[in-house]
N, C-alpha and C positions, 0 to 999 in steps of 0.2 A: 612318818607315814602319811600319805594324802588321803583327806578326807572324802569317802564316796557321797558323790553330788545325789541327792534323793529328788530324782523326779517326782513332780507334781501330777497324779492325773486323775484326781477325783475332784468333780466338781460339785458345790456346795451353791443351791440358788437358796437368798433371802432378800423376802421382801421387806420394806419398813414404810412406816408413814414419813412424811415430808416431814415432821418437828423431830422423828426420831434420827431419822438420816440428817436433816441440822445438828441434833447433838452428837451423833457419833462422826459427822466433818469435822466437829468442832473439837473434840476431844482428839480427831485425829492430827489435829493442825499443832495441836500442844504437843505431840510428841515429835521423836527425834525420826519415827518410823519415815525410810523412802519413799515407802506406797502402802497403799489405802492394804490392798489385798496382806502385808502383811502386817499391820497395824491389826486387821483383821482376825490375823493366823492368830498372833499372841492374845488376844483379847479371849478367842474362841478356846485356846487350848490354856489359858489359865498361867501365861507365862509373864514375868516384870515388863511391866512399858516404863521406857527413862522418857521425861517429859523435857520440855526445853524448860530453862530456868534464867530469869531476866533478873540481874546482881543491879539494883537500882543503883548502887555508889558508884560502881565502874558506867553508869548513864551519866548520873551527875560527874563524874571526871571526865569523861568524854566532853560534854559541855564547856565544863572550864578551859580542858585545854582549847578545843576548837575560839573558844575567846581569846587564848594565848596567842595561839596561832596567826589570828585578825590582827589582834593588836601588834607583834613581831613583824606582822605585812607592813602595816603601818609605818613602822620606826623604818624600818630598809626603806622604803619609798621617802621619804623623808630625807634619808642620809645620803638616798642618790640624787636626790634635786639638790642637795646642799652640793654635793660635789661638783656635778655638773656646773651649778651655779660659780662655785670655784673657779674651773678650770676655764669659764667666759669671763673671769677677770681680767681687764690688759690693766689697769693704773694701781699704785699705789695707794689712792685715797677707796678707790672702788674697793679695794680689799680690808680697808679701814674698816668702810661702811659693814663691808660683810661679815667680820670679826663683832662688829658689835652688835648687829644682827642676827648671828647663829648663837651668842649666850641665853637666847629666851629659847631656841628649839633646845640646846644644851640640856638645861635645864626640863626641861618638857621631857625630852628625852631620858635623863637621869630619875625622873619622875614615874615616868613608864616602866623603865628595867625594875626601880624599886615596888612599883604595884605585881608586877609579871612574878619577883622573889617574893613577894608578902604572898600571893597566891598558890606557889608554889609550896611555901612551908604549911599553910591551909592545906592545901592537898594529901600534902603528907602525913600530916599528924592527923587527917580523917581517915585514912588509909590505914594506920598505924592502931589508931582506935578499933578499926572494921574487923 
């Protein structure tokens, strides 16, 4: 059965001072309320306000991935200049060169994924703990 919509049509004027109208913006900014007017309603008629709620671990996780994330840019970028660089080989020695050259990014690389997993199992076992 549909709910009958209750019109509004009594009006309610309240004045406040400037420091009180700050705390009541401010009080109204923490909650999850649309609008002021009905932040207002529930406050006036004595009804639960849900407040927003900032989970600091899911901040610090957001952080670390977004490092992930940088650093995973990083290694692609990387592995497209190495290719690139690949595929403007024409000699056999040049690809020599380049073979003993790409074991230091290798390595750097292997190094990378290995810090990105050490981070990752961090992550999890703070999550795990949380």
């Amino acid at each position: 059965m549909k709910e009958e919509k209750k019109n509004r049509t009594r009006w309610l004027h309240l004045r406040l001072s400037e420091q009180e109208y700050k705390t009541f913006q401010k009080y109204f900014e923490e909650s999850v309320c649309p609008k002021l007017s009905d932040f207002a309603r529930q406050n006036l008629l004595g009804k639960p306000i849900v407040l927003k709620y900032r989970n600091t671990s899911l901040d610090d996780l957001m952080t670390e991935l977004i490092k992930l994330r940088n650093e995973l840019n990083s290694i692609g970028n990387n592995f497209n200049q190495s290719v690139k660089k690949l595929h403007s080989l024409s000699q056999i020695s040049e690809l020599k060169l380049w073979i003993l050259s790409s074991e230091k990014e290798k390595k750097m690389l292997f190094n990378s994924i290995e810090e990105i997993k050490n981070l990752i199992r961090n992550l999890a076992e703070k999550w795990l703990q949380s």
